[in-house]
C-alpha positions in Angstrom: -67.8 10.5 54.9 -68.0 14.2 54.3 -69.1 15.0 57.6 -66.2 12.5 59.5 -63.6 14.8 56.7 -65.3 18.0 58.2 -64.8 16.8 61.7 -61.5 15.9 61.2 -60.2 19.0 59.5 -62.0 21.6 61.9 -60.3 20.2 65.6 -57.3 19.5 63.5 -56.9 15.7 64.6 -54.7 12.9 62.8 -52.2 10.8 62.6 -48.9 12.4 62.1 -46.1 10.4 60.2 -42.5 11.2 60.1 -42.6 12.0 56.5 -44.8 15.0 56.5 -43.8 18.2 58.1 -44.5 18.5 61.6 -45.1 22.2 61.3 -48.1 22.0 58.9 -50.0 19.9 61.2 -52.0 18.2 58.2 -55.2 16.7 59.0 -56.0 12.8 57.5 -58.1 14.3 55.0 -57.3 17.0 52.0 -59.1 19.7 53.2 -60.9 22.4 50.1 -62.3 25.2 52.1 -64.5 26.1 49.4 -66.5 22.9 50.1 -66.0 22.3 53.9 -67.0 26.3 54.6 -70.7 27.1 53.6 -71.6 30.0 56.0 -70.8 31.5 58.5 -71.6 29.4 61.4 -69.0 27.0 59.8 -66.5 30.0 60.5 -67.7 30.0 64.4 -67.2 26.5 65.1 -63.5 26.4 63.3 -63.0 29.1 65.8 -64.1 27.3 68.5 -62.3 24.9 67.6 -59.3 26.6 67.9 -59.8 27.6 71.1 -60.2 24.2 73.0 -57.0 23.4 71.3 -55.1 25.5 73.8 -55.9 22.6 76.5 -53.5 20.6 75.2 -51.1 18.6 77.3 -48.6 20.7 75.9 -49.8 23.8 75.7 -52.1 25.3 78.9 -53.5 21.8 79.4 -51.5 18.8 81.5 -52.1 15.5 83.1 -50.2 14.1 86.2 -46.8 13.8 84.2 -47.3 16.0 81.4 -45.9 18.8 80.7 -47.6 22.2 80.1 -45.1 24.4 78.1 -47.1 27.6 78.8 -47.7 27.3 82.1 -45.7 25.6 85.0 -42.3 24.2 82.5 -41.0 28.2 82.6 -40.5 28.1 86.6 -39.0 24.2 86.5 -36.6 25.5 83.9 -35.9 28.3 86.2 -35.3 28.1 89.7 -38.9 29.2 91.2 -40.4 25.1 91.0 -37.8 22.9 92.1 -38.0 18.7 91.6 -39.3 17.1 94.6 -36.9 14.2 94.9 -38.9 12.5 97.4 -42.3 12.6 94.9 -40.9 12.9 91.5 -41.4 9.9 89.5 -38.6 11.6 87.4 -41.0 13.8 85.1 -40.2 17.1 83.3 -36.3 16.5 83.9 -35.1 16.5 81.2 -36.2 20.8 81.1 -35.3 21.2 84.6 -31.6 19.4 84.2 -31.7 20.9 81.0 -30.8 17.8 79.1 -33.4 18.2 75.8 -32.1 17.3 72.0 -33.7 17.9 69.0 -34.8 14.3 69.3 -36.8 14.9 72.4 -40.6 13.8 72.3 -42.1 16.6 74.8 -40.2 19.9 72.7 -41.7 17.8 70.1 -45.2 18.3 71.1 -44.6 21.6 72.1 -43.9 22.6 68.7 -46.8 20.5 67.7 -49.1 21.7 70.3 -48.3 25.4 69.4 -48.4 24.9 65.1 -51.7 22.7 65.0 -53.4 25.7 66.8 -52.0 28.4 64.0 -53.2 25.8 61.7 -56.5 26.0 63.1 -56.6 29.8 62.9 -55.6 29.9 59.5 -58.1 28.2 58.5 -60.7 29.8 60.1 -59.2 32.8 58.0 -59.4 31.2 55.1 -61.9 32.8 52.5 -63.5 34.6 55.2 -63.9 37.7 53.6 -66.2 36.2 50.9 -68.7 36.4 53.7 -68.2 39.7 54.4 -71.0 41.1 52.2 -73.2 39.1 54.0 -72.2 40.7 57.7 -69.6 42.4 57.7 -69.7 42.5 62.0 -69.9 39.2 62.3 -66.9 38.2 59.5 -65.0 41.2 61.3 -65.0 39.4 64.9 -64.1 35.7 63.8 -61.2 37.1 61.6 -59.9 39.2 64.6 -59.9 36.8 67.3 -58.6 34.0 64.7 -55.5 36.8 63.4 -55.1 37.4 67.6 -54.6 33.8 68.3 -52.2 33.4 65.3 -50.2 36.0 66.9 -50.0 34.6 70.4 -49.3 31.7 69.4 -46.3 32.4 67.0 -45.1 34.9 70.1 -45.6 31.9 72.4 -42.4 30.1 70.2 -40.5 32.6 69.6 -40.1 32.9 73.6 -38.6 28.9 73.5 -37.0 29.0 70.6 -35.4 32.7 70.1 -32.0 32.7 72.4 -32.0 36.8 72.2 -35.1 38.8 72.1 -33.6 41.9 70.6 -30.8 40.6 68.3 -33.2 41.9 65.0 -31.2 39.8 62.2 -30.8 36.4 64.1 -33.4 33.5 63.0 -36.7 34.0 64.0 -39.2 31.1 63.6 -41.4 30.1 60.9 -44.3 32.5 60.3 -47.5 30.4 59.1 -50.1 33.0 57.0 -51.9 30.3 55.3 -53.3 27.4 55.4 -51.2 25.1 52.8 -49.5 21.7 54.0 -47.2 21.9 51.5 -45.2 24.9 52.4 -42.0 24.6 53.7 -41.5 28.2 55.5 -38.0 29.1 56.5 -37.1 30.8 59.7 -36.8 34.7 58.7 -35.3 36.8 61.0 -36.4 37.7 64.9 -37.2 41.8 63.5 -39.3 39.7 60.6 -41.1 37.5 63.3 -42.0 40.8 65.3 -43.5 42.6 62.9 -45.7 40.1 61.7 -46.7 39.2 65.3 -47.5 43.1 65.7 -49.0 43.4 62.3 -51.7 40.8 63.3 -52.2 41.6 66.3 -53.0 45.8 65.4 -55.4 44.3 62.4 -57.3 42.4 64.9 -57.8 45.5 67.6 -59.0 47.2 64.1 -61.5 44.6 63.5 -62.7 44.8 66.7 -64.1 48.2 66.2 -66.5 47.1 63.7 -68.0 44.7 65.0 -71.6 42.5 65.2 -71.6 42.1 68.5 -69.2 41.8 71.7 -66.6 38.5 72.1 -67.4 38.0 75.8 -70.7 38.9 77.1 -70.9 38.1 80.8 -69.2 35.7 82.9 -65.7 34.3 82.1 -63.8 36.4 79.4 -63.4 32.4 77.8 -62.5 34.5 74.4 -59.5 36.8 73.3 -61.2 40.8 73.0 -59.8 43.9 72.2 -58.3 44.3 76.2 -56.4 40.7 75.6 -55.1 42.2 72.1 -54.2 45.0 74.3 -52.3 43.1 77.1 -51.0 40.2 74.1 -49.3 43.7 72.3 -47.7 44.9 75.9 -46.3 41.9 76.8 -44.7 41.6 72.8 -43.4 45.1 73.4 -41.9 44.6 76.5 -39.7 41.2 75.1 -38.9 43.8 72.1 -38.0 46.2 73.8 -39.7 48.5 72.6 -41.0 50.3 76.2 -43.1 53.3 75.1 -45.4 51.0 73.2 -45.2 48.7 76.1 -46.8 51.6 78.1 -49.2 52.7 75.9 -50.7 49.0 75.7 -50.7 48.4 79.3 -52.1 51.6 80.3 -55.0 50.8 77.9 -55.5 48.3 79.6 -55.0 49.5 83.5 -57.8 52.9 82.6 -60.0 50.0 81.7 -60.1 47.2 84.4 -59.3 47.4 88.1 -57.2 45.3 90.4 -59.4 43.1 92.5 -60.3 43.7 96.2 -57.7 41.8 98.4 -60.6 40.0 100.2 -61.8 38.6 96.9 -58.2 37.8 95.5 -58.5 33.9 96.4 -61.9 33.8 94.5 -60.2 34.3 91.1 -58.3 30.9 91.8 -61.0 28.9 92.7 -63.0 30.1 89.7 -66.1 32.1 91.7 -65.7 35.2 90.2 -63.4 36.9 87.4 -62.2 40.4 88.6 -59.2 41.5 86.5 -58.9 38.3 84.7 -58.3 39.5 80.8 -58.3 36.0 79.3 -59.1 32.3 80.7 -58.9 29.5 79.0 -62.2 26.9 80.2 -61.1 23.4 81.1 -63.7 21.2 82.8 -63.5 17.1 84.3 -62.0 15.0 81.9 -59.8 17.9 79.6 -57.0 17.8 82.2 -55.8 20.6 84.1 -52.9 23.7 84.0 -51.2 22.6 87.3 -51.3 19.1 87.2 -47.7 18.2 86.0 -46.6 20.2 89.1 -49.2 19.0 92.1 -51.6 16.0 91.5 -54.2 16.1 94.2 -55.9 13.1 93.2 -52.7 11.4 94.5 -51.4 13.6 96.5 -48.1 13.9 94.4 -46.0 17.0 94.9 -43.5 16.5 91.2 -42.3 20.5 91.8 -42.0 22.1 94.9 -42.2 25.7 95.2 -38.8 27.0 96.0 -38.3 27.9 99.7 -36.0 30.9 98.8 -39.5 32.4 96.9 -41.7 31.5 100.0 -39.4 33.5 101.8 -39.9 36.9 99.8 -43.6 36.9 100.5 -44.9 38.7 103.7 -46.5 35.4 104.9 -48.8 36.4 107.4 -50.3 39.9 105.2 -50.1 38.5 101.5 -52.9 37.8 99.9 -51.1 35.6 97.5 -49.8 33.4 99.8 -52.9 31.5 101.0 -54.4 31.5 97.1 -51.0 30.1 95.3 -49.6 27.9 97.9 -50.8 25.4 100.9 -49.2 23.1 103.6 -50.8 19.9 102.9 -49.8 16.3 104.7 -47.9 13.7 102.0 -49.1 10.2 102.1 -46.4 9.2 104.9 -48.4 12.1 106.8 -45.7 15.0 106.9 -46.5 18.7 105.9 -45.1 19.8 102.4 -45.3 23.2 100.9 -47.9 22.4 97.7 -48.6 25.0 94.4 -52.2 25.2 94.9 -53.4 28.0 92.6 -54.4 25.0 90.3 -56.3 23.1 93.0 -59.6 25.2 92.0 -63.1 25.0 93.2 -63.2 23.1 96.3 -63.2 25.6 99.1 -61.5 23.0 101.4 -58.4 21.4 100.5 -58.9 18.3 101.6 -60.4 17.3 98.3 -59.8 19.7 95.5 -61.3 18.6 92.3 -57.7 19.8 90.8 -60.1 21.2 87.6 -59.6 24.8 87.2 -59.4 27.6 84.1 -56.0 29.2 82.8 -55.7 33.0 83.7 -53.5 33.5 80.7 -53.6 37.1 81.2 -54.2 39.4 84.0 -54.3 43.3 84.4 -51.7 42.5 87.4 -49.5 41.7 84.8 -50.2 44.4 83.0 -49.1 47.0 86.3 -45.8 44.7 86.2 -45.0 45.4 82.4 -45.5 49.2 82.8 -43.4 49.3 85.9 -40.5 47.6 84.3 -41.3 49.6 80.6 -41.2 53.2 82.6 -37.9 52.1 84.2 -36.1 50.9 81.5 -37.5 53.6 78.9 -35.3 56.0 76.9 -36.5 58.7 79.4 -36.7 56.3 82.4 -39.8 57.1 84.9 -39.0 56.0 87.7 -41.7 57.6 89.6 -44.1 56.2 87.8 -42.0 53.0 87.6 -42.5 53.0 91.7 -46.0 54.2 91.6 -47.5 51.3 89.6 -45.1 48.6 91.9 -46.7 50.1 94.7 -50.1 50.1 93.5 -49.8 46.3 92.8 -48.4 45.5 96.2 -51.0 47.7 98.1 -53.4 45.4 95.9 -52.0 42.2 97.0 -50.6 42.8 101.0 -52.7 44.3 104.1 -51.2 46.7 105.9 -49.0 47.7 102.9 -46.4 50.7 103.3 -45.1 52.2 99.6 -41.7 52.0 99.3 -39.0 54.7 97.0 -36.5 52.9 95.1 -34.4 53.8 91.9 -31.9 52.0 89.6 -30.9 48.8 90.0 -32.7 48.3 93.5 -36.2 48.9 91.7 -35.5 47.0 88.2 -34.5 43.9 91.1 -37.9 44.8 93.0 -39.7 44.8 89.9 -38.4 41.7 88.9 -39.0 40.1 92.3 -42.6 41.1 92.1 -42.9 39.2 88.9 -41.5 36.0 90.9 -44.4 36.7 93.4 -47.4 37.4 91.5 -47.1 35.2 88.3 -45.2 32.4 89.9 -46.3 29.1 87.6 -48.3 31.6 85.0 -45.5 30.8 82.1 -43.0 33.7 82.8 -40.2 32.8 85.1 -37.3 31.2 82.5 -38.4 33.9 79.8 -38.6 36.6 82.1 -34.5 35.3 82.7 -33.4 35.2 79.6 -34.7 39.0 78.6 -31.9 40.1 80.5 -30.0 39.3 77.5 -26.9 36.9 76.8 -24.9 38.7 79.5 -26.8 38.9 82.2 -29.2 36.1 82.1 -28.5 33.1 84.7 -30.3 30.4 86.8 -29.4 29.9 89.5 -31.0 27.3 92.5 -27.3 27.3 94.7 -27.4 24.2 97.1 -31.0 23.1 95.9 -30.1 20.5 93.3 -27.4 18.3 91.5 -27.6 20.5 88.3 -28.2 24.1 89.7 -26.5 26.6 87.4 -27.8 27.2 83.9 -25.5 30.4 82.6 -25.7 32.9 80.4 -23.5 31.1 77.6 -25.6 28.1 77.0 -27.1 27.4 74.1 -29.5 25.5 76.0 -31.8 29.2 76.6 -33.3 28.4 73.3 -34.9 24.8 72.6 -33.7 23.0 69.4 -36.0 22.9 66.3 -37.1 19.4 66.4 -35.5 16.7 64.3 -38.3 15.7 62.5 -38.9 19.0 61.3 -35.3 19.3 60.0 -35.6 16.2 57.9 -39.3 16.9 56.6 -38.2 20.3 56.0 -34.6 21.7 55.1 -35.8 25.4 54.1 -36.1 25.9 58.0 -32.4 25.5 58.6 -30.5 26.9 60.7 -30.8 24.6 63.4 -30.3 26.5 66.9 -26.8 26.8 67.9 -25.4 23.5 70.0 -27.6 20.9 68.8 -26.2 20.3 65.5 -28.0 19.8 62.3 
């Protein structure tokens, strides 16, 4: 019985009733730490643990129908994945007609998803540094990939459920330090959220410098090191606004890694080799896929079809992007479609593609992207170096390449543009939107749908704290403007 408890408490499985709080993501059992944590190999599999819980359907993970908040929902909110009329089965419409309540079951295990995996790192952290006497090193390196993951994680909300990235004293979202299921955190403020993110986030870089040994060591970077802390704390910056940080993060991360030969570009997709890949989450047969709520190949189900408008901004005969994110394959009737196939993954041919593939949930070409815009929008705006780092990227990614000079608006829309291109179904698109702020912000797919417009007024840019939450736990009131109480 202990051993089914331990099980149980360390993948953070069970049965969730309406009468406990969503957020604490209790497992069946009570969990004592002191008893369930003995050494510190117990430490490494917790953390393990809280890694494969990424792959969740609604998180990085999805199945043909399911959605996968982190990855592909951010362009079908937007306008860079439109529904497939003809193929869709009606899936994910409810985010791409914008019709979600704080009753709906998939924002639901969204906020599920993201909480059971805090839960997790928390209580890998928990008593931790009992062992540190015993190695130091080794306590040092679970603690700062656990703290990193808390941090992602709690940024990873804040990006659905924050309507305005820089308003400092609106509510934030509940910040979980601990691992105790009978708290009942309240929201704090967005500035409070922030500096908690960053506070983690700087402990665990400090960690890493003491450490017993390195996080990856060969092949796939499966694990969060100090250049994903890096690229985590760029990415933070830039939502902040906060650009000279947002430069100094990036850049540590640019002097360290380099952009990968265009010949070897498609290879990152299909798994073969793992050239300015910071982070990738592993998912093998059977634990579902990051691209399958948009293109099933098993069926041959297109549910999201990249939008023709976004085809269009590619050079499609020199970009190396092109052939490795998208593909013309027959439907079932026989007729050519435009697919997303940067999930399709390690069959060479795509007449059969095993549709199995890891999560690159952070790149050094993102990295070139954040600098760029943090160099153009900084107090002292750079945009020579703004232009030098957009070029650099598009050199990377299109033969025959010739840089281009722009300023002002024309580079902040060029630089934005690129985003579309390279991280198109990586978890950006809707967010990248709505940090233009509540006046600028729209989506717009004109002549592509029934319900094309979201603008910059609706409440609907920031999800609603689920229901069940709200009744389990009052303290975490307000609710987000529009959807009531």
């Amino acid at each position: 019985m202990l051993i089914k408890k331990f099980i149980i408490a360390l993948t953070v499985i069970g049965s969730l009733s309406a009468c406990n709080k969503v957020i604490d993501v209790n497992p069946e059992s009570d969990l004592n730490a002191n008893e369930r944590f003995k050494n510190l190999d117990d430490y490494e599999f917790s953390l393990r643990g809280t890694y494969s819980l990424f792959r969740s359907t609604s998180y990085y993970g999805s199945t043909d129908g399911a959605a996968n908040a982190f990855v592909a929902l951010p362009d079908m909110l937007a306008d860079d994945l439109l529904s497939f009329d003809d193929e869709n089965l009606g899936n994910e419409l409810v985010f791409s007609r914008w019709l979600y309540t704080s009753a709906e079951t998939q924002v639901l295990n969204a906020w599920t998803a993201a909480y059971r995996i805090i839960s997790q790192a928390n209580l890998t952290l928990t008593n931790i540094d009992n062992f540190a006497g015993e190695d130091e090193g080794r306590v040092n390196r679970i603690k700062a990939q656990a703290l990193a993951i808390r941090a992602l994680v709690h940024f990873d909300i804040l990006r659905y459920w924050v309507n305005d990235y820089k308003n400092a004293n609106a509510p934030g979202i509940p910040y979980l330090e601990k691992y105790d299921y009978e708290q009942k955190p309240g929201r704090g403020t967005v500035a409070q959220t922030y500096t908690k993110i960053e506070k983690d986030l700087l402990d665990a870089k400090g960690l890493m410098q003491n450490m017993d040994d390195d996080i990856n060591t060969g092949g796939s970077p499966a694990y969060i090191d100090e250049l994903a802390v890096d690229a985590i704390l760029a990415r933070m910056y830039l939502y902040k606004g906060d650009m000279d940080k947002a430069i100094e993060f990036s850049t540590e991360v640019i002097d360290n890694v380099d952009l990968v030969d265009k010949a070897r570009f498609d290879l990152i997709w299909q798994d073969a080799v793992f050239d300015e890949v910071l982070w990738s989450v592993t998912f093998t047969a059977g634990q579902g896929t990051p691209g399958g709520n948009v293109y099933a190949p098993d069926v041959n189900r297109s549910q999201y079809a990249p939008n023709s408008d976004l085809i269009n901004e590619y050079d499609l005969n020199n970009d190396v992007r092109v052939p490795a994110y998208f593909a013309v394959i027959p439907n079932n009737d026989g007729d050519d479609r435009v697919v997303l196939s940067k999930y399709l993954a390690k069959s060479a041919s795509m007449t059969k593609p095993d549709g199995v593939v890891n999560f690159k949930a952070l790149r050094v070409g993102e990295m070139y992207l954040i600098r760029a815009e943090a160099y153009a929008k900084a107090t002292a705006p750079d945009e020579a170096a703004a232009m030098d780092d957009l070029n650099t990227l598009r050199a990377a990614r299109i033969y025959g390449y010739t840089n281009e000079n722009l300023s002002g608006q024309a580079l902040l829309n060029a630089i934005e543009l690129e985003r579309r291109k390279e991280l198109v179904a990586e978890g950006h698109r809707f967010f990248d939107l709505k940090r233009k702020g509540v006046t600028e912000r729209n989506v717009n797919r004109a002549g592509t749908c029934s319900t094309c417009d979201l603008p910059a007024t609706s409440y609907r840019w920031a999800w609603p704290i689920p229901r069940t939450e709200i009744e389990a736990n009052p303290a975490i009131l307000p609710q987000n403007d529009g959807y009531g109480q």
